[in-house]
N, C-alpha and C positions, 0 to 999 in steps of 0.2 A: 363245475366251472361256472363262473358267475363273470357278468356281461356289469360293466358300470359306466355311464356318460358322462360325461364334460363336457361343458360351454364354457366356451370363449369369445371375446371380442374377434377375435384373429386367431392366424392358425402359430403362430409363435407364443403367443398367451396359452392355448390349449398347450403344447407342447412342454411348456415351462411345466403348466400344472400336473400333467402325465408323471414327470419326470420328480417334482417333488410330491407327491404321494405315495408314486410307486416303484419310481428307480429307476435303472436303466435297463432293469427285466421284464418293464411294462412288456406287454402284446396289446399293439393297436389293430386291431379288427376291420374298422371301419370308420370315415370322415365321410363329414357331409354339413350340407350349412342349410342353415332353418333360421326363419325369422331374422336374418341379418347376424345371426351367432353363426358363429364355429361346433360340431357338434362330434366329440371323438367319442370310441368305443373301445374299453380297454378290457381285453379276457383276464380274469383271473382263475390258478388253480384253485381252490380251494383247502386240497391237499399239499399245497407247494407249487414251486413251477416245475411247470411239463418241454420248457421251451431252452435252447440255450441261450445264455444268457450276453447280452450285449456287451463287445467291447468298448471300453472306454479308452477314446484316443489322448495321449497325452497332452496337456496344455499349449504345447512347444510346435505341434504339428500342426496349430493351425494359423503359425507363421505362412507370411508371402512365400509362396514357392519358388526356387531358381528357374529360370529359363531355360531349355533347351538350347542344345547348337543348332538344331533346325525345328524350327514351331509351324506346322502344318494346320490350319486354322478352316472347320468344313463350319456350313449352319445349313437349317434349311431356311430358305427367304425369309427376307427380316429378322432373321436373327441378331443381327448387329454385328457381323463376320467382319466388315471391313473397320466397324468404328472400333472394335476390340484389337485388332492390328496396330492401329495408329496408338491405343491405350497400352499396350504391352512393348510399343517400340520407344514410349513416352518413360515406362518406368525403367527400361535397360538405360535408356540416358540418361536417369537419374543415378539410380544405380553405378555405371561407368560412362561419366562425362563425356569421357577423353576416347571412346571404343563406338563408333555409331552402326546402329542396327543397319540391316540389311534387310530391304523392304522389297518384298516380290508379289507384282499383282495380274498373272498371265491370264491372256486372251484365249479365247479357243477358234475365233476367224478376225483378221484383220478390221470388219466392221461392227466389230461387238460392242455397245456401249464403253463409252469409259470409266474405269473405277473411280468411283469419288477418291480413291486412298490417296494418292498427289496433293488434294488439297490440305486434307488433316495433315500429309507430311512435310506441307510447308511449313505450316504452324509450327513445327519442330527445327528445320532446316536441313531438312533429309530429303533424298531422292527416293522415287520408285521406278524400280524395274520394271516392265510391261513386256514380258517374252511372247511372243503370238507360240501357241501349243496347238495346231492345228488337230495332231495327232495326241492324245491324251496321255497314252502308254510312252510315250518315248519323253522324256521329261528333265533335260540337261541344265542344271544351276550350278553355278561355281560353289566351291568350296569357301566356306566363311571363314574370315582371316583369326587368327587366335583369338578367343576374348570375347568373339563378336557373337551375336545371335544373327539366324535370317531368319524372318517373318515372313512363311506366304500367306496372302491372300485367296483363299479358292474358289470367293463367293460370287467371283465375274466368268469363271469356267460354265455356267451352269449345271445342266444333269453331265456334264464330261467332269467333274469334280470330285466325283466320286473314283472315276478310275484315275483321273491325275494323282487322286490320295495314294490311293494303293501303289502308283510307279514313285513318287517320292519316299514312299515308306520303307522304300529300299534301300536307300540315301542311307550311309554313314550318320548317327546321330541324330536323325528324323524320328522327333514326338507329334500325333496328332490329336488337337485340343479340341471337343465339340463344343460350339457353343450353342445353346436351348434358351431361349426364354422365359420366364419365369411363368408362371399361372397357367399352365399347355393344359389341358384336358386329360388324366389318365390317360382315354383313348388315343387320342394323338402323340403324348410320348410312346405309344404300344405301337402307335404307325409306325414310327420315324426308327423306332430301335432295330430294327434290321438292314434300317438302313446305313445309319451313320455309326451306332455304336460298336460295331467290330472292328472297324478301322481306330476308332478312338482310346487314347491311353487315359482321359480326363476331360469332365466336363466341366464348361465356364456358364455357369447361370447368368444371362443378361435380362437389361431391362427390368431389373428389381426396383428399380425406386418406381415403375408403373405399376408393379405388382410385388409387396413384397413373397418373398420364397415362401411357398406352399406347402404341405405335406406331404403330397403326392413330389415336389421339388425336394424337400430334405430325404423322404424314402430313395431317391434313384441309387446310390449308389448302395441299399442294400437289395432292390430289384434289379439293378441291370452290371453289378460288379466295375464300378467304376468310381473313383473320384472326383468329387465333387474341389477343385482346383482355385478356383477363384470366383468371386461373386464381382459383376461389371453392373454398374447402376450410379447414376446422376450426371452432371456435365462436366465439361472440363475431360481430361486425358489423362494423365499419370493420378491423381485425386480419386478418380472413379472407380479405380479398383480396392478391392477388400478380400480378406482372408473368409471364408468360408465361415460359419458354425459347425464345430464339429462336435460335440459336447456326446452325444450320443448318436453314436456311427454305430450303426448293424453289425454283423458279418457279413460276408461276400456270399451270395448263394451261386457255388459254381456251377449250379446244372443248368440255372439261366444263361449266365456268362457262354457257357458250351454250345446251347444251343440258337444262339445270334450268334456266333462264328462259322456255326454248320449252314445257318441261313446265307452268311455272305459268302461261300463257297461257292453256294448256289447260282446266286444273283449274275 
């Protein structure tokens, strides 16, 4: 087996040139940035590949995704939990005019800050709901009228956010989206995965135009069995959303996937 490097400006330049050299059967090894380049490390068999081989997602799949009947929306701070709220209740009304989302941004004590979400949802001419959740586990929202989507916000819950996920996720029709930030540290996507991602069906990468998507950012969904949903990045509200790159998607490694679900049992 032989070891070959690439420099790139960036890590979408290294990743382009991965891919036309060696396919979508590359094995990347290792990234790392040196001198202001980008620097990947691709194993080759020599004999063949030893690895299986990546599937290639169709073209089609990396359309806008539908909205769920209930969008359950966790980050860890700064994430941009609430500005992605007002972004996804911005494209439902593009989407259906005439059908306005249903915008939920609950408290966990009567003196908790207030959500910024009301403001961005004025800009639209939408109300927010602000239910006080004293109690995180008991979690009663109406039923969305046909057609409609509800957007919660979790990110004014604090650390109760996480169990308010899990009592919504019980909810008829409840999806929960994480959203990450783009350029996290390996290690800090390693913190945060036990946290957030067993409750999550899909992750929303934000704050890409500060950073565009990483390596470590395109690998998640073949390290933690999740999709990668939408990319949130620049200003503006229904504009700032984008279909993903999905051009070479891994496979799922379910023994990771297994064992972040055995961890949030735990928790």
């Amino acid at each position: 087996m032989s070891v070959i490097h690439i420099r790139a400006a960036d890590a979408a330049s290294a990743l382009d040139e991965v891919a036309r050299r060696f396919g979508a059967d590359a094995l990347i090894v290792s990234t790392s940035q040196k001198q202001g380049f980008v620097e990947v490390s691709v194993a080759r068999d020599n004999a063949g590949p030893s690895v299986a081989p990546r599937t290639r997602i169709p073209e089609s799949s990396a359309a806008m995704p539908d909205l769920p009947t209930r969008l359950v929306l966790l980050g860890p701070p700064g994430a941009g939990v609430t500005t992605l709220a007002a972004r996804l209740a911005a494209l439902h009304l593009r989407r259906k005019p005439l059908v306005a989302p249903h915008l939920v941004a609950p408290r966990p004590e009567i003196l908790a800050p207030p959500s910024p979400l009301p403001g961005l949802a004025r800009l639209l001419g939408l109300e927010v709901a602000a239910p006080l959740w004293p109690d995180a586990r008991r979690v009663i929202l109406r039923t969305p009228d046909p057609g409609q989507v509800q957007i919660v916000d979790l990110s004014g819950m604090g650390a109760r956010g996480l169990e308010a996920a899990r009592g919504l996720l019980t909810l008829p029709g409840a999806v929960c989206w994480l959203a990450l930030p783009t350029g996290l540290h390996l290690q800090m996507q390693e913190r945060l995965a036990p946290r957030f991602l067993p409750l999550a069906h899909a992750i929303v990468l934000t704050r890409a135009d500060l950073c565009p998507p990483t390596l470590e950012d395109r690998a998640l969904p073949q390290r933690f069995g999740l999709p990668i949903a939408l990319l949130s990045q620049g200003t503006g509200l229904p504009d700032a959303l984008h279909a993903p790159e999905t051009r070479y998607a891994p496979p799922i490694p379910l023994k990771h996937k297994d064992a972040l679900h055995a961890a949030a049992h735990l928790s």
